[in-house]
C-alpha positions as a Markdown table, in Angstrom:
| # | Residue | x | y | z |
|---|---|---|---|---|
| 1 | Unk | 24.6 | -10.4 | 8.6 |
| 2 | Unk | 20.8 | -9.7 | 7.4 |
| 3 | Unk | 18.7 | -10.7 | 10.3 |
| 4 | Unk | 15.4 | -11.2 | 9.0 |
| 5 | Unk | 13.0 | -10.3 | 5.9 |
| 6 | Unk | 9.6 | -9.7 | 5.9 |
| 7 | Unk | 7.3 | -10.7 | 3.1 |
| 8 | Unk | 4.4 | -9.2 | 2.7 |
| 9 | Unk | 2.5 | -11.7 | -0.2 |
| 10 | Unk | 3.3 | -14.3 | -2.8 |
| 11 | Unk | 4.0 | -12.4 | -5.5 |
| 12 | Unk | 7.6 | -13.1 | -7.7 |
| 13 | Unk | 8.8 | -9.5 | -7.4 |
| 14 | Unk | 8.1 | -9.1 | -3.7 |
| 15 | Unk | 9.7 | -13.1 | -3.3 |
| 16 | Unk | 12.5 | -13.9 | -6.0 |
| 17 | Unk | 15.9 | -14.5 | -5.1 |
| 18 | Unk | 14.9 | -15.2 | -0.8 |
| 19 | Unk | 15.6 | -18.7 | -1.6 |
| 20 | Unk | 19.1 | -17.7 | -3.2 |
| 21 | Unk | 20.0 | -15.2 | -0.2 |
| 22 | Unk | 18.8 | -18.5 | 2.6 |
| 23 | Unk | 21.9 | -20.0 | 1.2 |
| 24 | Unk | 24.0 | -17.4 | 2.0 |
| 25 | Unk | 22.5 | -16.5 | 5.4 |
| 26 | Unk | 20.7 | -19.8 | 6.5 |
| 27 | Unk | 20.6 | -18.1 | 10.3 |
| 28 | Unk | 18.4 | -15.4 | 8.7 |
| 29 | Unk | 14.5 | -15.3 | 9.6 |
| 30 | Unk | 11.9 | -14.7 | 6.9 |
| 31 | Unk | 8.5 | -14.0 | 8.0 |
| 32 | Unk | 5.6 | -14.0 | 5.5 |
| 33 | Unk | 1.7 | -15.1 | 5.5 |
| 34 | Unk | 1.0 | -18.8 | 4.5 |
| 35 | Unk | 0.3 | -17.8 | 0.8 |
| 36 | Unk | 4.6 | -17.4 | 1.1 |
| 37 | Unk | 5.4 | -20.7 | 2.0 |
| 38 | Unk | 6.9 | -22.3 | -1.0 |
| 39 | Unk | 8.2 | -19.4 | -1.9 |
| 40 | Unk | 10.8 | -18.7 | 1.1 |
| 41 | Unk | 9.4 | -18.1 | 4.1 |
| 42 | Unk | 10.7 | -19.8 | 7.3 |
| 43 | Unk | 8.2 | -18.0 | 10.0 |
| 44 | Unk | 4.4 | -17.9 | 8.9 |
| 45 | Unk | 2.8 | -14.9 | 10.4 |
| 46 | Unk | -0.9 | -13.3 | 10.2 |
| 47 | Unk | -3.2 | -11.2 | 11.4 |
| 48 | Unk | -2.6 | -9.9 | 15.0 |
| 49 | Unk | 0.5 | -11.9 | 15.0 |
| 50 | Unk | 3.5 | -10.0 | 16.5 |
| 51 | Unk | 7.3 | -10.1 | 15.9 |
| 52 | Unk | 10.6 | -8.5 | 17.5 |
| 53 | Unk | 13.5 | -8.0 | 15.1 |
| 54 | Unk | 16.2 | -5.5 | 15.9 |
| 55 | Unk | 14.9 | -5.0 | 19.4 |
| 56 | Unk | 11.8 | -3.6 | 17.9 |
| 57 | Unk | 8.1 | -5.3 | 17.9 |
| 58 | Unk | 6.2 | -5.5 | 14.9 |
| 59 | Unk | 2.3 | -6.5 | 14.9 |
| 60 | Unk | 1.2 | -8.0 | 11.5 |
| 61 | Unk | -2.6 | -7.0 | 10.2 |
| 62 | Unk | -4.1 | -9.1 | 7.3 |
| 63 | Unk | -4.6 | -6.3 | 4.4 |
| 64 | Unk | -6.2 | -8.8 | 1.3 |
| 65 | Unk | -7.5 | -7.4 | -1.6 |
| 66 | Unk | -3.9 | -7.2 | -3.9 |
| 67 | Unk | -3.3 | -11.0 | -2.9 |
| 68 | Unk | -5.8 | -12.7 | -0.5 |
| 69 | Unk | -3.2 | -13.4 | 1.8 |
| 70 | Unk | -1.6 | -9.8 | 2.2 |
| 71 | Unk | -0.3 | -8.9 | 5.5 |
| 72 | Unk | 1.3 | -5.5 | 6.7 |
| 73 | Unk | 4.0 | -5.0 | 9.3 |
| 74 | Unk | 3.7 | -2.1 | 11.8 |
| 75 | Unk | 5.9 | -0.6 | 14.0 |
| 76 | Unk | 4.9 | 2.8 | 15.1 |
| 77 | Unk | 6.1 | 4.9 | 12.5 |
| 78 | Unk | 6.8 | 2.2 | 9.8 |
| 79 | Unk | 4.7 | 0.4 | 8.0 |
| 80 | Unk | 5.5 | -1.8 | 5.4 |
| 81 | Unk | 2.7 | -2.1 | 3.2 |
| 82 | Unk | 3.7 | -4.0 | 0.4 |
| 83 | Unk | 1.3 | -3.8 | -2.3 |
| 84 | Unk | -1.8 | -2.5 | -0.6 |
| 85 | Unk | -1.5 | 1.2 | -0.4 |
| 86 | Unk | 1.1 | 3.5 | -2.6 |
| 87 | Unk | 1.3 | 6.9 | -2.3 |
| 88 | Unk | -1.7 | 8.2 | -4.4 |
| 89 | Unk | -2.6 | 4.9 | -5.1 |
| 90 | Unk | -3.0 | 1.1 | -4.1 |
| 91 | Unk | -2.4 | -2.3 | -5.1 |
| 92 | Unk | -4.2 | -4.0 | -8.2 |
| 93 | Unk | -7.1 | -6.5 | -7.2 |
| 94 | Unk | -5.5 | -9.7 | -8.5 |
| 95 | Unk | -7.1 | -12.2 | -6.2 |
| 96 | Unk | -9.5 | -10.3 | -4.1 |
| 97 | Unk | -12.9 | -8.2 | -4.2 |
| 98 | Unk | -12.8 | -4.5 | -3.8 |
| 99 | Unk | -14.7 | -4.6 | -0.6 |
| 100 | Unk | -11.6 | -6.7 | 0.8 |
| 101 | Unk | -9.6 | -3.9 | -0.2 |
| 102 | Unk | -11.1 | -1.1 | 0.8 |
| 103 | Unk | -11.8 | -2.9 | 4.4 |
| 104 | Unk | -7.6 | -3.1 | 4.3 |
| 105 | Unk | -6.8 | 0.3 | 3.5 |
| 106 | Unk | -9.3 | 2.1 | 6.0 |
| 107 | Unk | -7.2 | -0.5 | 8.3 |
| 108 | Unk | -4.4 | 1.7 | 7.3 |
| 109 | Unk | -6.2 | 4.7 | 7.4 |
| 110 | Unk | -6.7 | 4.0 | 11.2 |
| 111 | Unk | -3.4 | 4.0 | 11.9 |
| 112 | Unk | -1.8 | 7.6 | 13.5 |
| 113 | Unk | -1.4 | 10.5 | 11.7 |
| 114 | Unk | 2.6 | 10.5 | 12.0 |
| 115 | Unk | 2.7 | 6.6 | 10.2 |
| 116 | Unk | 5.3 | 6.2 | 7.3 |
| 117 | Unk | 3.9 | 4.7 | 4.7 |
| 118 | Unk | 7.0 | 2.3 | 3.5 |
| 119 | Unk | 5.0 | 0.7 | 0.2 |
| 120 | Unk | 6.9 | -1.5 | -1.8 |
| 121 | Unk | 7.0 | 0.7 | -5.6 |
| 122 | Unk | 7.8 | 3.9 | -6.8 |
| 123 | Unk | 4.1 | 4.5 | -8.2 |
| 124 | Unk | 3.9 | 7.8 | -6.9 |
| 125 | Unk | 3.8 | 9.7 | -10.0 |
| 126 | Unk | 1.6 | 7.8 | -12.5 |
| 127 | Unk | -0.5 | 7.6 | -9.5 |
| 128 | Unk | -1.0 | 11.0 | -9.1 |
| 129 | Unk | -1.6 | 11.9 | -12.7 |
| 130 | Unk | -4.1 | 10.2 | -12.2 |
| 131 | Unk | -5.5 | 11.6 | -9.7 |
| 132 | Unk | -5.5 | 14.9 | -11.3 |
| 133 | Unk | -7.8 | 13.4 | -14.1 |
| 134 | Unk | -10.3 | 13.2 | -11.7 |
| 135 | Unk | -9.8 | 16.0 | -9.5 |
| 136 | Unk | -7.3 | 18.6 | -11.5 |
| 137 | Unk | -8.4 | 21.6 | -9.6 |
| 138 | Unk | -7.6 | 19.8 | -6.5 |
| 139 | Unk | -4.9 | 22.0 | -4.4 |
| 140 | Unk | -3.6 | 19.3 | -2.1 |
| 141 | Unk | -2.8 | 17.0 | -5.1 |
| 142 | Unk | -1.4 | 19.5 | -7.5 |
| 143 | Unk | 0.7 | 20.9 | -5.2 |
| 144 | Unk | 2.1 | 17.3 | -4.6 |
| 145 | Unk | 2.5 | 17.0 | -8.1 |
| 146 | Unk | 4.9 | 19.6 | -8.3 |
| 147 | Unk | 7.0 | 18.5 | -5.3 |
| 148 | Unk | 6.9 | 14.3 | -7.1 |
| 149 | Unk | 7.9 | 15.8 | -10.4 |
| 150 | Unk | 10.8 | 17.8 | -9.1 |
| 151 | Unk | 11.9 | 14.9 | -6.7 |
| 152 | Unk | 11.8 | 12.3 | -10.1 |
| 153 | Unk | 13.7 | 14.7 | -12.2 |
| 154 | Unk | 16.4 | 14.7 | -10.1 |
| 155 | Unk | 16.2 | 10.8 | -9.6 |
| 156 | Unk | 15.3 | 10.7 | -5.8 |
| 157 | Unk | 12.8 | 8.7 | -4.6 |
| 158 | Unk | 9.4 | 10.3 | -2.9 |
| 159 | Unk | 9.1 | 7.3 | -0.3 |
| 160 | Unk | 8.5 | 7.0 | 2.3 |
| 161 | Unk | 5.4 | 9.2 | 3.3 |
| 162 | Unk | 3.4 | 10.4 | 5.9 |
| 163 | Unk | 0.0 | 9.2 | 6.3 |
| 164 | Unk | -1.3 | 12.3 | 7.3 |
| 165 | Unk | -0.5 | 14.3 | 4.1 |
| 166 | Unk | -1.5 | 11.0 | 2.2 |
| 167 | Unk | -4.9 | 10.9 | 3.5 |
| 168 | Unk | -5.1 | 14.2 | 1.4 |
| 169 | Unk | -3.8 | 13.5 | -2.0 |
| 170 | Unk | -4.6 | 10.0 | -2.2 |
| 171 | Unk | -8.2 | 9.4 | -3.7 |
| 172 | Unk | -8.6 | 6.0 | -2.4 |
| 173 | Unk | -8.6 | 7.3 | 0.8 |
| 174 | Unk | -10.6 | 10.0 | -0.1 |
| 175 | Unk | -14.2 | 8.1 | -1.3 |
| 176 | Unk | -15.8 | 10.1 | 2.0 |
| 177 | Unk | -14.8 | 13.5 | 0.7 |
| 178 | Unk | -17.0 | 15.7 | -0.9 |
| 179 | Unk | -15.6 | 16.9 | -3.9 |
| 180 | Unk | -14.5 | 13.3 | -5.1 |
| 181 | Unk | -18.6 | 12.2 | -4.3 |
| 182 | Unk | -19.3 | 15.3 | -6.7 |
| 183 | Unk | -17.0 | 14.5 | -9.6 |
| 184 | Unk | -18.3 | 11.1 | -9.6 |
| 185 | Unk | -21.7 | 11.5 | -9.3 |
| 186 | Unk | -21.3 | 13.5 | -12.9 |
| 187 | Unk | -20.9 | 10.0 | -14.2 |
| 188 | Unk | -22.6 | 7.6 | -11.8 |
| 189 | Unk | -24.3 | 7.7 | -8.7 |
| 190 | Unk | -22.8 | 5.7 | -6.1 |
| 191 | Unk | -24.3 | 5.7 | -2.5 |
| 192 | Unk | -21.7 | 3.6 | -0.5 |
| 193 | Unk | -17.8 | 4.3 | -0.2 |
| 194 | Unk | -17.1 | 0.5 | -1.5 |
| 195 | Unk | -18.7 | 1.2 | -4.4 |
| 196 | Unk | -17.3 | 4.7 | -5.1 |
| 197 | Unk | -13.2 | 2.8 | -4.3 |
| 198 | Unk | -14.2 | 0.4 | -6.8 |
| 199 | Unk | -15.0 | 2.6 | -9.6 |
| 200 | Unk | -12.5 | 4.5 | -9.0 |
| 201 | Unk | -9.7 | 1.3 | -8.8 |
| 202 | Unk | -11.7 | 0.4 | -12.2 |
| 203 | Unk | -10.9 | 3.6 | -13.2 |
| 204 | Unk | -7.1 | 3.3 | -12.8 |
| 205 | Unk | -6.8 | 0.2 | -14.4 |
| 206 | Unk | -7.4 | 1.3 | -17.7 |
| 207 | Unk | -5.5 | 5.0 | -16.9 |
């Protein structure tokens, strides 16, 4: 018997059909943030809140910016993120500012090298198109291309993934680095790293 799902926010694909599957299991725990309370969720949990399921211990680390009640789970490796952070990507702003979201995903990007980035879509390879439309001489990300496009062909999934080699493909976590300031300064010139993730997350949403 399932002992327990976490929820990470609100939205319908992330919470349809918990209700249905409490029917079946009504033992089973479901942990999500308050913004999941009609929608399921029998345990609220937040930020610096921490869970055991399966013998292991989870803490729980408010990520807005997708949803403004987000929330990760961590247990060193995992890390289910949800919406916030994909691999070459993250999460749409649908409720919150894009300094929220940048302040959640440097949260992420604190995290140790060896974390497994367990994100809740198989974005990876629109994402990284689009990162080679701003960067296409980029080594790191065409190189991952290669290995995404191969792994799709064949129909296997390129989740999870390490945060180490993320940190290096993924332009979101990349608004420090050099050659991203460069590219963008041919079009604007943006001083701070929260303005340079939110021209770039404007950038995506029209891709």
């Amino acid at each position: 018997m399932p002992e327990a799902i976490f929820l990470t926010h609100h939205h319908h694909d992330h919470v349809g059909g918990v209700k249905e599957l409490l029917q079946h299991f009504p033992q089973m725990t479901v942990y999500g943030p308050a913004e999941t309370q009609d929608k399921g969720a029998t345990h609220l949990v937040g930020d610096g809140d921490t869970i055991r399921v399966l013998g292991e211990k989870f803490t729980l680390f408010a990520t807005p910016g997708h949803t403004l009640g987000h929330v990760c789970y961590f247990s060193h490796p995992y890390l289910f993120c949800g919406d916030t952070l994909f691999s070459g990507g993250c999460g749409r702003l649908f409720e919150g500012t894009p300094s929220q979201m940048y302040q959640s995903l440097m949260k992420i990007n604190s995290l140790p090298d060896d974390t497994l980035i367990c994100c809740a879509h198989e974005y990876t390879l629109a994402n990284i198109k689009f990162a080679l439309s701003i960067l296409p001489h980029d080594s790191f990300i065409n190189e991952y291309y290669r290995k995404v496009k191969e792994l799709r062909v064949k129909k296997q999934m390129t989740l999870p993934v390490i945060l180490k080699n993320e940190r290096k493909i993924n332009l979101f976590l990349r608004t420090e680095d050099i050659d991203l300031i460069n590219e963008i300064n041919k079009e604007t010139i943006l001083q701070q790293p929260e303005a340079r993730f939110a021209w770039l997350r404007s950038k995506k949403d029209t891709f």
